[in-house]
N, C-alpha and C positions, 0 to 999 in steps of 0.2 A: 466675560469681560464687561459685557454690559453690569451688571451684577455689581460687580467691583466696582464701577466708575460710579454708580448712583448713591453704592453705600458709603464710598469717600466723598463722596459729592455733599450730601445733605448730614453727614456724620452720624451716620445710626448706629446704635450699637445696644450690648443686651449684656449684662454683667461688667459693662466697663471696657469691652471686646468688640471692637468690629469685626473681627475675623468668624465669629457666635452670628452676626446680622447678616455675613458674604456668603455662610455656609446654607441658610435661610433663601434669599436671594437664590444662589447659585440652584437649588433644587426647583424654587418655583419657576423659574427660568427653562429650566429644564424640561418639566412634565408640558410647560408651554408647549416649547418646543416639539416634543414628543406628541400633544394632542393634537398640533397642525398639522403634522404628517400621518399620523392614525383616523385620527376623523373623518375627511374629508376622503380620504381610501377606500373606509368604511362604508360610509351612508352613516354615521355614526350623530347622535345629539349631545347637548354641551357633558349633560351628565355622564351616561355611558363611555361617551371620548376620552371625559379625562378620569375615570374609572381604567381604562384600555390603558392609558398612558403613566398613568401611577402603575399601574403591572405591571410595565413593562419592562424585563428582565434587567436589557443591557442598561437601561439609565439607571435605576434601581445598585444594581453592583457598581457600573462606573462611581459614581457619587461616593457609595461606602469605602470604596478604595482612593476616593480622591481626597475625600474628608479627612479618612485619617490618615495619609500622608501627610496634609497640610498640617493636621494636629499636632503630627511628630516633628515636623519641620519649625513650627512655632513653639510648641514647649517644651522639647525635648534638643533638637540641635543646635535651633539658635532663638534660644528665650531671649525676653526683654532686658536692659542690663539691670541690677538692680541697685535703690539709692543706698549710701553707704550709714543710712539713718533706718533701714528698713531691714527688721530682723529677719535672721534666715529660718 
């Protein structure tokens, strides 16, 4: 949620997509996430930590499986609509 509020916030985006800029966000948020609770469990330092937390499984497949939901839900069920000037 953070993720999503800062990229609609300041409007970033990468191909014309902010949804490309949230996907982005949404990971490095993540491994954050992940290397605050790995780390400091650990004895672990910045490198190693977030080596530990890019590995780690469950954020790793949640994300692939959340990504491409979100992909299928944006361009596949309910795309943008399109202008009646803009070829198909």
């Amino acid at each position: 949620m953070i993720a999503e509020a800062v990229v609609f916030g300041i409007g970033a985006t990468i191909a014309g997509k902010a949804g490309y800029t949230s996907f982005i966000g949404d990971y490095v948020l993540g491994v954050a996430s992940q290397y605050f609770a790995i780390a400091p469990m650990r004895g672990l330092g910045l490198r190693k930590g977030l080596l530990e937390a890019l590995e780690a499984d469950s954020l790793t497949a949640f994300e692939i499986g959340l990504f491409g939901w979100r992909a299928l839900m944006a361009f596949v069920f309910f795309p943008a609509p399109r202008s009646s000037k803009e070829p198909m």
